[in-house]
C-alpha positions in Angstrom: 77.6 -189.8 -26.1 75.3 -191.4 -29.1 76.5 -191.4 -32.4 75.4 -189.2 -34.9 72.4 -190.3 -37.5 74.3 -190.5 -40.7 72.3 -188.0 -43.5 70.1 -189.2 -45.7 71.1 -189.8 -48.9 70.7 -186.8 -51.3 67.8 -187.5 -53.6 69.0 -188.7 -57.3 66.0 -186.6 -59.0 63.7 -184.3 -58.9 60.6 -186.7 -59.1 61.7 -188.1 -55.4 61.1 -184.8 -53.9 58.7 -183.0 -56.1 55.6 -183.9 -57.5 55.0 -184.3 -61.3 52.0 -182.0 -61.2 54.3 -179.1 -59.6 57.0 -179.5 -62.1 57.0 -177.2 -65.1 58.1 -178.8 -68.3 61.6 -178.1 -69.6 62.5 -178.2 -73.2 65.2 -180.8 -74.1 68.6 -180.7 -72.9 67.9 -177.8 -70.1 68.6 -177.6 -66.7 66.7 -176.5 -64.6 68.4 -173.4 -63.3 69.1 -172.4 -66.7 65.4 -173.6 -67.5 64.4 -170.2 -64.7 65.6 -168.0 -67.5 64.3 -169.8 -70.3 61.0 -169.4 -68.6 61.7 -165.7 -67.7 59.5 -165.4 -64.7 60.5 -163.9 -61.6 60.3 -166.6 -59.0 60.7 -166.2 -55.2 61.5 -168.8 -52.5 61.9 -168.2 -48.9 64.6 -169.0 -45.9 62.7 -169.2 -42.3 64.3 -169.2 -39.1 64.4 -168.4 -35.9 66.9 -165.3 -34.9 70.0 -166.4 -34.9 69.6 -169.6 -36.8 72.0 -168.2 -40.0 69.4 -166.8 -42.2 71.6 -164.1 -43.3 75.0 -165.8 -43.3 73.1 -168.7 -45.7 71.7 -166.0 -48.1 75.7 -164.7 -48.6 76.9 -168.2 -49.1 73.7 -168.9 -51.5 74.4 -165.8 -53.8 77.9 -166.3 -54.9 76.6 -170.0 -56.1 73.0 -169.0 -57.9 74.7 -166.6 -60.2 77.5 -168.8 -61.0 74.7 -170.9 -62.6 74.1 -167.8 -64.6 70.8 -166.7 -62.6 70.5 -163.3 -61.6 69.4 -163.2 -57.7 67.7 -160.5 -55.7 66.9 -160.6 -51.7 64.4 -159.1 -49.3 63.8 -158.7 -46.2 61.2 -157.8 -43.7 62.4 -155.7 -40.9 61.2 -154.1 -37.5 59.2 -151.1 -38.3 61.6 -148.6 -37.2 64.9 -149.5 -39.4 66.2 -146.8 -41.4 68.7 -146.6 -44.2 69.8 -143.1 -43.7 71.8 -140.8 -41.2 70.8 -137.7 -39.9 72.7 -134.6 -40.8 72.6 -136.4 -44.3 70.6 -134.3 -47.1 68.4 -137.2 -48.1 67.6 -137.7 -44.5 67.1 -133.9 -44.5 64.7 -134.4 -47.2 62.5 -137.1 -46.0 62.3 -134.6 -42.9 61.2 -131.9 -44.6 58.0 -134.2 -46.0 59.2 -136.0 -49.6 57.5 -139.3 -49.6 60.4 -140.4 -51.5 64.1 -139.8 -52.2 66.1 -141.0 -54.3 70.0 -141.2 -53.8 71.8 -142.1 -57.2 75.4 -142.2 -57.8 77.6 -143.8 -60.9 77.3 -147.2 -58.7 74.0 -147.7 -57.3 70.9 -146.1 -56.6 68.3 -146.0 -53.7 64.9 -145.4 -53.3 63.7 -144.4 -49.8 59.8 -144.2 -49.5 58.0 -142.9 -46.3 54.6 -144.4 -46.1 53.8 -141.6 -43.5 50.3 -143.9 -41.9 49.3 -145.4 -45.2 49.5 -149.1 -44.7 52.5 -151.7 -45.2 53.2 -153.0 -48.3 52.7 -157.0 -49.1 55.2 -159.0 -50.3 53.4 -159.1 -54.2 53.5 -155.2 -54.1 57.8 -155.4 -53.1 58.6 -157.3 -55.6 56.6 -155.8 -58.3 59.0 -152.6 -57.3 62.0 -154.8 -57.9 63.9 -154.7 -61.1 63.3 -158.1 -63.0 65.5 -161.3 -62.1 65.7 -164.7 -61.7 65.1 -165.8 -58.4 64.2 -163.3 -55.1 65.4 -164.9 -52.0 63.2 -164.0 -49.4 63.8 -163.9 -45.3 60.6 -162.5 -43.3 56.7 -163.5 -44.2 56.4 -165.9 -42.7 52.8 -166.2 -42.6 52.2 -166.1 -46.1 51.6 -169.0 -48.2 54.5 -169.1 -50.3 57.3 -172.4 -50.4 59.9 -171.5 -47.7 63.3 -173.4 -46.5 63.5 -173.8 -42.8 66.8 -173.2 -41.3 67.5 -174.8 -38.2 70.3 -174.6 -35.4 70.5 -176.9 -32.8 72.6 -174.0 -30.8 69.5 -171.9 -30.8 67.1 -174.0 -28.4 64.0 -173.6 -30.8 61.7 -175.9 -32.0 61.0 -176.5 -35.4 58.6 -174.4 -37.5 58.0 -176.9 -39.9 55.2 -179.0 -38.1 53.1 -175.6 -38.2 54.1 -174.0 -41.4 52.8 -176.5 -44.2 54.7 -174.1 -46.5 58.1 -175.4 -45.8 59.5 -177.1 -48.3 62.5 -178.8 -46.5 65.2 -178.1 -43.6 68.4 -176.8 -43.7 70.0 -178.1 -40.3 73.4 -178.8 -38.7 72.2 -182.4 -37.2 70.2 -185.3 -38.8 66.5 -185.1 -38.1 65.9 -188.5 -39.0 61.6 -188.0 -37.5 61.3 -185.0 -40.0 58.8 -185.8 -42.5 60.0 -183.7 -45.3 63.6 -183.3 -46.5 66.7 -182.4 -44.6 69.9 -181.3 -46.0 73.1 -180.5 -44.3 73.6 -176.9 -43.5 76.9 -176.8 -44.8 75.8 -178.6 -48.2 75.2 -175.0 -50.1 75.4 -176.7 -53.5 72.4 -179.0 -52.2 70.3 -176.1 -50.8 70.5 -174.1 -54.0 69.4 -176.4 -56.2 66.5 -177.4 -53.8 65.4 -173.4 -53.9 65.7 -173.4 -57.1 63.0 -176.1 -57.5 60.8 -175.0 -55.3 60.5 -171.2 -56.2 57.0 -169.9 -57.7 56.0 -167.3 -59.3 55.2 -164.3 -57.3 51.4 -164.3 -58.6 51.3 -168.0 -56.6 52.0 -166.3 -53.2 49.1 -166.0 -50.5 49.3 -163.3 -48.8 48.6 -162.6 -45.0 49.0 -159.9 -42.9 51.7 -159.8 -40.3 55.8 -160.9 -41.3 
């Protein structure tokens, strides 16, 4: 059995993986995850994947390490079109029955908004977040086909090709094996520290996102 490819070594700055005309300027002596808040924009970034690449379980390692930088972090996610939140027999689900295009469920802890769009047509990903309370950064799993900057997460478990060579979009890979013919960056899957600073960089406003129909 071959060796592994040893990893690339991780970039000493931001000017080796970013061009200058996509870097916003920073005021003196802030970094840039502080520098999000400074700038108080909501940004977004996105995690592709094939199912069963570790979308999910990389957003609940992310978190935890985003807000310890002091950002405040959001997620969303496309789903199929027949999820639901709600249980039957439950009086919000009772509600939403009975016609209410939405209900809200509110309690001392959280709150929930559950809107039926009853034929009227999906939301985009601009409208979503609009509905979202301000934060820093909105991690993003799903849209794939809208132009927005996007980390692919890769598993060689899964069988799949990359998504990268057909998605100019992608930023960089997230993968659990060298991919020394990869023509933009790779970082080690397990690296989380690594992966959120390279979201972090690479998030945009939401008013920069293309959209396109389909997730």
């Amino acid at each position: 059995m071959a060796p592994k490819a040893p990893w690339p070594a991780r970039p000493n700055s931001r000017a080796e993986t970013e061009p200058e005309a996509e870097r916003p300027a920073l005021p003196p002596g802030v970094c840039f995850a502080a520098a999000l808040v400074y700038m108080k924009r909501m940004r977004i970034i996105g995690l592709a994947g094939w199912s069963g690449s570790g979308k999910t379980t990389l957003v609940t390692r992310l978190i935890p390490h985003l807000t310890a930088r002091g950002l405040r972090v959001s997620t969303l996610k496309h789903a199929h079109h027949g999820f639901d939140l709600d249980q039957p027999g439950k009086d919000s689900f009772m509600h939403r029955a009975a016609g209410a295009t939405e209900v809200i469920v509110s309690s001392s802890r959280r709150f929930a908004i559950l809107h039926e769009l009853r034929g009227q047509p999906e939301w985009d990903l601009p409208a979503l977040v609009a509905k979202m309370s301000p934060v820093d950064l909105v991690l993003v799993e799903g849209y794939k086909r809208d132009a927005f900057p996007k980390l692919e997460i890769h598993r060689t478990a899964n069988g799949k090709p990359l998504m990268h060579p057909d998605d100019p979009h992608i930023v960089a890979i997230a993968a659990d094996i060298p991919l020394p013919d990869a023509k933009i960056p790779v970082i080690d899957l397990d690296d989380i520290e690594a992966i959120a600073e390279l979201l972090i960089r690479h998030a945009v406003p939401i008013e920069k996102v293309a959209v396109s129909k389909g997730a």
